[in-house]
py3Dmol code that shows the C-alpha trace and the ligand (Angstrom):
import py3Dmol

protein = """\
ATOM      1  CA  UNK A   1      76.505-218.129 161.140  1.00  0.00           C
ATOM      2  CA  UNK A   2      76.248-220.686 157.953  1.00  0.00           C
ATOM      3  CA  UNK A   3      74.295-218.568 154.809  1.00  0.00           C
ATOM      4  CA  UNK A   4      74.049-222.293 153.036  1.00  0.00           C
ATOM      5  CA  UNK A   5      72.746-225.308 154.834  1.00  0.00           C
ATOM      6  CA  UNK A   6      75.052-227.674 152.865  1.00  0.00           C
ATOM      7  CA  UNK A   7      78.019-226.014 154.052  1.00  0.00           C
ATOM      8  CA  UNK A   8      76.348-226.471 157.621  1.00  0.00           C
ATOM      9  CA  UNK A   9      76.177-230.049 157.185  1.00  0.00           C
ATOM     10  CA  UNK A  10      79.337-230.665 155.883  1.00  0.00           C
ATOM     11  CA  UNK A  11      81.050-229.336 158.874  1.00  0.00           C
ATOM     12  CA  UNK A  12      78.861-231.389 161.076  1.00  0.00           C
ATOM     13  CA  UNK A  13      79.671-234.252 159.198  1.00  0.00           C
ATOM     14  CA  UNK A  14      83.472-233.819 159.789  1.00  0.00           C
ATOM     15  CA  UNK A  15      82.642-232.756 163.500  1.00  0.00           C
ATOM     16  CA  UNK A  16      80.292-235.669 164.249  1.00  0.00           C
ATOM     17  CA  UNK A  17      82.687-238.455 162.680  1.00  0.00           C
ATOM     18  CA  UNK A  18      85.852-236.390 165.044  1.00  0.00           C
ATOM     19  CA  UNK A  19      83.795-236.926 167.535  1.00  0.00           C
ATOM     20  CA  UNK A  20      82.986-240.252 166.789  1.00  0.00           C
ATOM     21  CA  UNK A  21      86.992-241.148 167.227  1.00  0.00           C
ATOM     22  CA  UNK A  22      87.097-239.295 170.582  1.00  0.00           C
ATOM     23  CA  UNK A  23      89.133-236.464 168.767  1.00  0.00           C
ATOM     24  CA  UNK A  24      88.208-233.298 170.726  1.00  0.00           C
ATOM     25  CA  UNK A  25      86.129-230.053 168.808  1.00  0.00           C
ATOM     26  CA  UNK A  26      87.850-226.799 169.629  1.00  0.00           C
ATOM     27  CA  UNK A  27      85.433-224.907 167.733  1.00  0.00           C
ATOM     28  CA  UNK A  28      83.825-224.740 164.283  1.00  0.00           C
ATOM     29  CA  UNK A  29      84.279-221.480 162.429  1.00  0.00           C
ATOM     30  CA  UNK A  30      83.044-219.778 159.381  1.00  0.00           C
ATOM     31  CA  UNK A  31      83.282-216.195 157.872  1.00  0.00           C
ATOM     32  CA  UNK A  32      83.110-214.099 154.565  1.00  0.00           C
ATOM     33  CA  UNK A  33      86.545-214.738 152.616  1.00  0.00           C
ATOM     34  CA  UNK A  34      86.042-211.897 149.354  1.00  0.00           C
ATOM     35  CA  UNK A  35      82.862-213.873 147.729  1.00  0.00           C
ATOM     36  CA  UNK A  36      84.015-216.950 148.889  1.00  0.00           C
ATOM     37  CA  UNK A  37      82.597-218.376 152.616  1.00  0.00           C
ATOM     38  CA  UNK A  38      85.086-220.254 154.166  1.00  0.00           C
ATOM     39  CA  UNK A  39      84.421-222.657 156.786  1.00  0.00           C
ATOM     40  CA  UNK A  40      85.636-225.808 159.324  1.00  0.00           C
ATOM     41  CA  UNK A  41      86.004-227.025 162.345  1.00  0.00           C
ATOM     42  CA  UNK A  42      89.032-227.229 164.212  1.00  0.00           C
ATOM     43  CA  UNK A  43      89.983-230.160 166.267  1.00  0.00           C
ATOM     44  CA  UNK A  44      92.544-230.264 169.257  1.00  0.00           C
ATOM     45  CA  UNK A  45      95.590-231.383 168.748  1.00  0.00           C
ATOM     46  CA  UNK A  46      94.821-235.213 169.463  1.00  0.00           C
ATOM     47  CA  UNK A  47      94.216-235.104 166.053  1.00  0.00           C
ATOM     48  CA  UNK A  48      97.598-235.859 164.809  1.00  0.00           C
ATOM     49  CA  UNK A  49      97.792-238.918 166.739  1.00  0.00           C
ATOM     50  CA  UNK A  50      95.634-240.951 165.110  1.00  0.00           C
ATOM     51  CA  UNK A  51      95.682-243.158 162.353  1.00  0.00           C
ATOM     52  CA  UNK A  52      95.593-241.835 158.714  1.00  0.00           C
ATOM     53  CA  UNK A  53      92.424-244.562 158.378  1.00  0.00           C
ATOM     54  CA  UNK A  54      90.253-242.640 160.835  1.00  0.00           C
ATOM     55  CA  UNK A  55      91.661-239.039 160.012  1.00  0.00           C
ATOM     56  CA  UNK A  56      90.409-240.172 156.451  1.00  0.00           C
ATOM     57  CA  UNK A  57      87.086-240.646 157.510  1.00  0.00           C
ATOM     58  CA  UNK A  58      87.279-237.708 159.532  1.00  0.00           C
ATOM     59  CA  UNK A  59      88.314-236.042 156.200  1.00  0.00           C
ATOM     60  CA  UNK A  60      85.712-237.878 153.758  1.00  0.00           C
ATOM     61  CA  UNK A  61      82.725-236.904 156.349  1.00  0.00           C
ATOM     62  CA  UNK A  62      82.085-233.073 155.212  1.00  0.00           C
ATOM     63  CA  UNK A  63      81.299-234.465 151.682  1.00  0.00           C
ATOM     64  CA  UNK A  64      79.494-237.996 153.154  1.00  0.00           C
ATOM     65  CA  UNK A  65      77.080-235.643 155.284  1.00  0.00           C
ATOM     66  CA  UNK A  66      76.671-233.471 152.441  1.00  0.00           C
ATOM     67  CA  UNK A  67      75.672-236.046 150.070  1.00  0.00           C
ATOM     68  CA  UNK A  68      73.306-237.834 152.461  1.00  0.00           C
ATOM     69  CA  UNK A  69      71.661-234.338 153.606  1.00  0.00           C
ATOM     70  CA  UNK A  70      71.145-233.960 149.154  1.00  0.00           C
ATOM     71  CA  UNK A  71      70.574-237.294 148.402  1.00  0.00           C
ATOM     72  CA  UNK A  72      73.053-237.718 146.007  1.00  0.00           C
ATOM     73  CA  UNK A  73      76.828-236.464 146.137  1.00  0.00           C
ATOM     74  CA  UNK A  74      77.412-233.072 144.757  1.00  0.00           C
ATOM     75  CA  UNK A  75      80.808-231.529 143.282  1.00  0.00           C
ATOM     76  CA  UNK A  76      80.500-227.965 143.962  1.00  0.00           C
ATOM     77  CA  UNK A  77      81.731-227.560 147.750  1.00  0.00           C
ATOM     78  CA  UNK A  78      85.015-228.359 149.567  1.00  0.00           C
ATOM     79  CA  UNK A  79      85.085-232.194 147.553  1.00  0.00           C
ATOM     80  CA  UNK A  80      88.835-231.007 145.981  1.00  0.00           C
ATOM     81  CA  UNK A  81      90.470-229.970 148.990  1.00  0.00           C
ATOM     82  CA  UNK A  82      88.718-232.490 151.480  1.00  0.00           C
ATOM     83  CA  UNK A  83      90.193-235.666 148.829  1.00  0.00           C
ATOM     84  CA  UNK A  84      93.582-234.359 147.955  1.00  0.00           C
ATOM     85  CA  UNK A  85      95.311-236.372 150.628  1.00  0.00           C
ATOM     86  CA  UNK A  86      93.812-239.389 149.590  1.00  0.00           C
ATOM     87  CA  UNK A  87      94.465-239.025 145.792  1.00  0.00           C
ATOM     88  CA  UNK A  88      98.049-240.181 145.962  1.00  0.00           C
ATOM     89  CA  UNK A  89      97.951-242.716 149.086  1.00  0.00           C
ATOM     90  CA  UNK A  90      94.632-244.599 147.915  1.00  0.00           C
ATOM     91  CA  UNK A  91      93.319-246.361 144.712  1.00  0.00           C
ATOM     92  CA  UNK A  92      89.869-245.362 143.760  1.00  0.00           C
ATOM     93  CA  UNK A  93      88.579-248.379 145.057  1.00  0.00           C
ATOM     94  CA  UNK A  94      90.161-247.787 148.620  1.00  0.00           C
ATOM     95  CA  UNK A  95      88.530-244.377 148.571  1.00  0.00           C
ATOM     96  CA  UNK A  96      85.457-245.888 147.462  1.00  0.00           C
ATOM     97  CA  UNK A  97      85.041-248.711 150.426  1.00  0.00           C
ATOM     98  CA  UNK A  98      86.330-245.659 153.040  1.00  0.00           C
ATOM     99  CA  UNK A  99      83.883-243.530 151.947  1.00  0.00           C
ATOM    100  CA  UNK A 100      80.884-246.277 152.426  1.00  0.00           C
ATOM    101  CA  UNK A 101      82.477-246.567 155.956  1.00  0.00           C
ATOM    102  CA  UNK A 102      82.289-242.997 156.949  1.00  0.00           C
ATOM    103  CA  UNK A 103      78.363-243.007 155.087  1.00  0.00           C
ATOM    104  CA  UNK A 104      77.567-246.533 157.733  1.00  0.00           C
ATOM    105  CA  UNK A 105      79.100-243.944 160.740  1.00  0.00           C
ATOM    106  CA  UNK A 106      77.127-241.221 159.788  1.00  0.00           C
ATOM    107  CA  UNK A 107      74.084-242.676 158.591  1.00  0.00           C
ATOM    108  CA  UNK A 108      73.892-244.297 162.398  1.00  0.00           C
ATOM    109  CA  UNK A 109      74.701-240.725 163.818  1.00  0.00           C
ATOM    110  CA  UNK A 110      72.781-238.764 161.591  1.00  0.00           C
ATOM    111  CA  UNK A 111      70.550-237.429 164.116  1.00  0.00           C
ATOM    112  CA  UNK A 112      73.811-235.483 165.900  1.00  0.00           C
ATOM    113  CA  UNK A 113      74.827-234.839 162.632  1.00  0.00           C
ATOM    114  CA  UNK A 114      70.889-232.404 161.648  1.00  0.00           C
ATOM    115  CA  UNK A 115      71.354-231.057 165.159  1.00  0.00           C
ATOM    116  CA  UNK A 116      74.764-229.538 164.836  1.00  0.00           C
ATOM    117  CA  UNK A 117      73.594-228.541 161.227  1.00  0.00           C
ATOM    118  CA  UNK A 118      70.987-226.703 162.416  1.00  0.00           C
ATOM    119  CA  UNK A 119      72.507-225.250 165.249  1.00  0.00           C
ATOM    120  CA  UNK A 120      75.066-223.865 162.970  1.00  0.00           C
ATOM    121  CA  UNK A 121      72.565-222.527 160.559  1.00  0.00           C
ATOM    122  CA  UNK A 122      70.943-220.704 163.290  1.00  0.00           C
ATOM    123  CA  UNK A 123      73.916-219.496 165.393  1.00  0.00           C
ATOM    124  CA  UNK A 124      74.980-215.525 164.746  1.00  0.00           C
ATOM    125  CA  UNK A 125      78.466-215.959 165.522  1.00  0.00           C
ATOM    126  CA  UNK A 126      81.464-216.971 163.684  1.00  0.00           C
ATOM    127  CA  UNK A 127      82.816-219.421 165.853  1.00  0.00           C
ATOM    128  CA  UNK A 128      80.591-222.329 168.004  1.00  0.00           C
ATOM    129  CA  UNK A 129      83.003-223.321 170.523  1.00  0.00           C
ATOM    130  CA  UNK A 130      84.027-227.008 171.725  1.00  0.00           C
ATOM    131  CA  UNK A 131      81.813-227.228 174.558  1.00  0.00           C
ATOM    132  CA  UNK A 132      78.593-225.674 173.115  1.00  0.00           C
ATOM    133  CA  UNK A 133      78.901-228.403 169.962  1.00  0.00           C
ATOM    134  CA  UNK A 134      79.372-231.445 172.850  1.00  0.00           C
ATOM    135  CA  UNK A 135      76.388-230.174 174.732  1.00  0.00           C
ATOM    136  CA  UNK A 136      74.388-230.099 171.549  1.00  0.00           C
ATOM    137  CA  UNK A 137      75.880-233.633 170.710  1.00  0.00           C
ATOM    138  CA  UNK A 138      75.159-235.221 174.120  1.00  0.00           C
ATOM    139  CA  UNK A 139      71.316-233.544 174.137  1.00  0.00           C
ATOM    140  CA  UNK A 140      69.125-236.010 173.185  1.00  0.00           C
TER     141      UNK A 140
END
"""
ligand_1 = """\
1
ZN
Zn 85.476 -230.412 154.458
"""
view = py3Dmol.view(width=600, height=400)
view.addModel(protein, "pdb")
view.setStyle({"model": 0}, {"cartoon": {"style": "trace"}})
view.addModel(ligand_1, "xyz")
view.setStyle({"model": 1}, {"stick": {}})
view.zoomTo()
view.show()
């Protein structure tokens, strides 16, 4: 399903910290867009109701897992779309302290976060559904 592992543990990261606020997976998707892949995981509708603090770390989490998977925080996938709602509500030092937040989540879930990586890497299809990811999640 994922051609680039990075890509695979960026979604996780966003799905892991969703989870992590009890916000429902639908599914996580990715296909071929011209050259470009596009990918993400879509979250039920719950979502919307929560406050713009968590969405934010459910936001900053794609490029949190990415840069903890690298070891050091890389430039070249999703980081432009994933901070432009922050760019005009936060100072850079607000970003900053959320995005040390969403690294303490992640770093404590990281082992959910590999497993859903990996199981995206590996997958065929285009879409891992809701309660495939939660069973992978839950497995320990
Ligand atoms: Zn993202």
């Amino acid at each position: 399903m994922f051609y680039d592992l990075r890509v695979a543990y960026h979604e996780a990261g966003h799905a892991v910290m969703g989870r992590h606020f009890n916000v429902p997976i639908q599914y996580i998707y990715k296909w071929p867009k011209g050259h470009e892949a596009s990918a993400g995981v879509v979250f039920d509708d719950s979502l919307r109701e929560i406050p713009f603090s968590k969405k934010g770390l459910i936001l900053l989490a794609g490029n949190v897992a990415q840069s903890i998977h690298i070891g050091s925080l890389e430039e070249d996938y999703g980081s432009l779309n994933d901070f432009k709602p922050f760019i005009d509500r936060h100072t850079p030092e607000e970003i900053a302290k959320l995005w040390w937040q969403a690294h303490s989540i992640l770093s404590n879930e990281w082992e959910m976060v590999e497993r859903l990586a990996i199981t995206l890497m590996e997958s065929k299809r285009r879409h891992v559904m809701g309660k495939r990811i939660e069973k992978i999640l839950k497995a320990t």
